[in-house]
N, C-alpha and C positions, 0 to 999 in steps of 0.2 A: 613592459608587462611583467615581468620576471622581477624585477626589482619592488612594483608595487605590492605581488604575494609577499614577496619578501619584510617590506615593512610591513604588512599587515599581520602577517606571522608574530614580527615583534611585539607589532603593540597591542597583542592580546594579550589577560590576564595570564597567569599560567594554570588554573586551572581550565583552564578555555584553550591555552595550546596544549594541552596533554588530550582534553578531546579532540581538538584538530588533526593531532599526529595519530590517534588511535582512529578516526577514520582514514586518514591516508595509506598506515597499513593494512587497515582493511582491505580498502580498493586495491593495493597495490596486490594483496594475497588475492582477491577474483580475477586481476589481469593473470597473475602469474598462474592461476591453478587454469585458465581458458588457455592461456597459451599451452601449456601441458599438455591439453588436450587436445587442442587443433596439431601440434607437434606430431603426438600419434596417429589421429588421424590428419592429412594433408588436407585445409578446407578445396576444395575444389567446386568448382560453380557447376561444372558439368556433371554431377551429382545434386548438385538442386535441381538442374532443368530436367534432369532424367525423371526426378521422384514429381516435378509438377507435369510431365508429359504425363502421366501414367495415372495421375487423378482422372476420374469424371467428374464432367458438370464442376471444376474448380471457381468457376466465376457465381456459382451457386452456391461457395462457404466465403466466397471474398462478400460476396453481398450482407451475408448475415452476419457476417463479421466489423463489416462496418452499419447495419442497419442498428447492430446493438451497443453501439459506441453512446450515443445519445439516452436511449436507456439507463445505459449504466449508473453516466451521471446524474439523469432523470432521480434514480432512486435514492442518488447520493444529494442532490437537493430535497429530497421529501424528507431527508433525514434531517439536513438541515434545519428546513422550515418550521419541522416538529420541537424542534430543538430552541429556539430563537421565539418560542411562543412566551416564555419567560423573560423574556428580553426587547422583542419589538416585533407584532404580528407584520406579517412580511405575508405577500404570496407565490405562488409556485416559482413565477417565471424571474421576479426578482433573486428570491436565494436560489435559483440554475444560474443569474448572472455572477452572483455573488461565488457560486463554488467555482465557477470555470475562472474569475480571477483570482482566485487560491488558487488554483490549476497551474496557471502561469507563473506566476510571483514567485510559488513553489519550486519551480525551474531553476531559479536565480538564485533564491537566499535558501538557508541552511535548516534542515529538520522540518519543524511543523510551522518554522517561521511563517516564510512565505504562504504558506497556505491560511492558515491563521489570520495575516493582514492583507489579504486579497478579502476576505469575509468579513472582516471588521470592517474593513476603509469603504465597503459596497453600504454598507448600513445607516440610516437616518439617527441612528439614536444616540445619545450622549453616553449613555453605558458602557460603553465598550472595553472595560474590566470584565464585567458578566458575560458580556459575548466574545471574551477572550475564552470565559470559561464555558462560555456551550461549544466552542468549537473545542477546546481540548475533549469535551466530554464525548463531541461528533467522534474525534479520531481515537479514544478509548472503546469506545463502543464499535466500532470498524478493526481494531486490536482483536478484540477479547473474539468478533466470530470467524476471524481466522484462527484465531488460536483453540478454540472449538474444533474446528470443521480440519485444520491443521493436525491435534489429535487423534481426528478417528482415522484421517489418512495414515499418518506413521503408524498406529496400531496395523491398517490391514496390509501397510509395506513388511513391516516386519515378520507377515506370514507368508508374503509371497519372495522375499529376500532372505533366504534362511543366514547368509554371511554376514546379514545385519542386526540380525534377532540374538544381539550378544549381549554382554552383561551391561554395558553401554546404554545398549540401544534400549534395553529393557527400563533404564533407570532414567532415562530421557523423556520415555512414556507416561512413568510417574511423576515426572517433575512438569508434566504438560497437562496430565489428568488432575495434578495435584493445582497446579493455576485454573484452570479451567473452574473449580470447587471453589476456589479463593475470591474468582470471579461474582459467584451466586452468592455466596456469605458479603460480600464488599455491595450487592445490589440491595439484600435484604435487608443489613444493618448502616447503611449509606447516612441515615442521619441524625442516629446516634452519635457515629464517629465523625463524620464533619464537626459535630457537635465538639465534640470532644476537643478534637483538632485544634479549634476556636479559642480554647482556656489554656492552648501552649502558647507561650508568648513570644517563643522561634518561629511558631506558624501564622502568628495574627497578620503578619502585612500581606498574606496571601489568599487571606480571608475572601479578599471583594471578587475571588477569580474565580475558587471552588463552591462558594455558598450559592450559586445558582443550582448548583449538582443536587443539591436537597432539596432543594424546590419541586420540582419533579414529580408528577404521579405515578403511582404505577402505573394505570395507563399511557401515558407518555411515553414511558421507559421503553416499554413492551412494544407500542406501537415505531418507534427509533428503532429499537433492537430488529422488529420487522424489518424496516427497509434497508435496514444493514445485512442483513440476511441475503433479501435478496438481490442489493447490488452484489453481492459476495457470489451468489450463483449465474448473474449475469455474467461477471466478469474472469467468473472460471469456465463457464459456457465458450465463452470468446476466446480463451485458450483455447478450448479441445477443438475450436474453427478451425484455429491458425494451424494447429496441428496437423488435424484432418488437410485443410488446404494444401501441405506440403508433402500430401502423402505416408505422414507416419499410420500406421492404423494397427495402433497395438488393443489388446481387450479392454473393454470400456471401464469395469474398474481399476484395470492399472494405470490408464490414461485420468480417469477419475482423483484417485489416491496420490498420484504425482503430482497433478496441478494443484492438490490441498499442502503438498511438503514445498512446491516451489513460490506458495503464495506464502506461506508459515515462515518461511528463509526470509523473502525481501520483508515482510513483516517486522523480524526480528532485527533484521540488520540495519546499524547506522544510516539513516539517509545521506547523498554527497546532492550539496550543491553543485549547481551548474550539469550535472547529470542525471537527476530525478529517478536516480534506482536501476539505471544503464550497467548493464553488467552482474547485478546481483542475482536477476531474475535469469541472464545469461548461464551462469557459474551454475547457479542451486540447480537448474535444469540438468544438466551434462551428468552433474553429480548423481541427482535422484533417476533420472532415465537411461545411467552408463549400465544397468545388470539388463536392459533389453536392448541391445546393439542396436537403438538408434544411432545413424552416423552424425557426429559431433555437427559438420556442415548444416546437413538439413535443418537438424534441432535448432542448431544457431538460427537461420533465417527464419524459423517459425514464430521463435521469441522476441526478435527484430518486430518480424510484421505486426505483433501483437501489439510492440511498445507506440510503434507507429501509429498506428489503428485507434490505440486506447488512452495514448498519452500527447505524443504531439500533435494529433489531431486539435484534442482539446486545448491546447497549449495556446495552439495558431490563432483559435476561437475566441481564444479566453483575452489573447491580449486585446483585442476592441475594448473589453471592458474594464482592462488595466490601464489604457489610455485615458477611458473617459475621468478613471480614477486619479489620472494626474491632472488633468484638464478642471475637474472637481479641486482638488488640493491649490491650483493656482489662482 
């Protein structure tokens, strides 16, 4: 096993092992900064069962936590389907099949890979350059409302963390407000500049991916942005479950305002293969929730349960339709 990473390592390009290595420091700095912290605090299990004895009714946030799993990606297929109208009318229950083997595939292979050919390889249609590019455009549009909804949270962290509202943290703000802005300008003049894009001729061979993105109406746009919305509140609802279920019950906008800076992190952070963002959502937590002594333990299992609940749930799900996808391929 060890030996095939090893070849594989090699005979990547080298700009392709300079990314490789740059996320394995990454991961390596969220193991090393959780160990840190489990360090100071000891995890001890006997500190979970204490905080899940002392819930009520906890089998009444386990329910809603998993009753909104389906949901979630409910609204993440509507986004889909809205998206692929440009590309090959599909209906509901097809692109749910189609994202739950993104779901999967995504496990395995690296970045937007796997997700990306989970939702192509589901699809009847020969195009699948354009529905390469409505699925980048799915996961830009899933980007941009956390990075939204990421902004207003760090704004109102920074008034309730006064050791964070430093010169830093102030110019992070503007460089979040100031994407956010760049976001609305890139919706409004979207095909002009594809336009533009077109007539450089370093860009032409990537033409056939993004010129779907112009396509697009505004209502379209609006109506995607919608249900990216409110996959975005479902699946920040589902945190404040998994929360609540382990007993943390801090004030609702600091529980609020956290789960916007711990969605914004894994957001921004390199995806790892084979571990589907295991750890990131770990790290960013401990960090964003260490100024209200929650104990590291609990927090831990809460973000476990979530990834459980929200991620290899669908995973499990999703591979039926990664099979049939090889079964189809053969």
């Amino acid at each position: 096993m060890q030996s095939n990473v090893f070849s594989y390592v090699l005979s990547l390009k080298p700009s392709k092992k300079i990314g490789f290595w740059v996320k394995i420091a990454v991961f390596a700095g969220l193991l090393t900064y959780i160990g840190h912290v489990l360090q100071q605090q000891r995890f001890d299990w006997s500190s979970v069962q204490r905080q899940l004895q002392a819930v009520q009714y906890p089998e009444r946030w386990a329910a809603a936590l998993i009753v909104l799993t389906p949901v979630n990606w409910g609204f993440e297929a509507v986004k889909w389907q809205i998206l692929l109208r440009r590309v090959e009318l599909t209906n509901f229950w097809d692109a749910y099949r189609g994202v739950l083997a993104g779901v999967s595939l995504g496990f395995a292979l690296p970045a937007q890979l796997g997700d990306t050919s989970g939702r192509v390889l589901s699809l009847r249609t020969n195009e699948r350059a354009r529905a390469i590019g409505a699925s980048l455009v799915s996961g830009g549009m899933q980007f941009y409302v956390a990075l939204v909804f990421g902004s207003l949270a760090w704004a109102h962290h920074l008034t309730i963390v006064s050791s964070r509202a430093n010169t830093a943290g102030r110019w992070l703000l503007v460089l979040l407000v100031g994407l956010s802005g760049l976001g609305v300008v890139f919706g409004l003049t979207r095909r002009p500049l594809l336009q533009w894009l077109e007539g450089r001729t370093i860009m032409r061979r990537f033409v056939t991916y993004w010129n779907v993105a112009s396509q697009y109406s505004d209502r379209e746009i609006v109506l995607a942005l919608g249900a990216a919305t409110l996959r975005y509140l479902v699946f920040s609802t589902q945190f404040y479950l998994a929360i609540r279920l382990l007993g943390i019950d801090l004030p609702t906008a600091v529980s609020v305002s956290g789960i916007g800076l711990v969605f914004l992190a894994k957001t921004l952070t390199p995806a790892f293969n084979l571990l589907s963002d295991l750890g990131v959502r770990e790290a960013a937590s401990l960090w964003v929730f260490a100024p209200f002594g929650v104990p590291a333990p609990v927090l831990l299992s809460a973000t476990l349960t979530l990834w459980v609940a929200n991620v290899l749930m669908p995973i499990l799900v999703g591979l039926i339709w990664v099979w049939k996808l090889k079964l189809t391929a053969e």
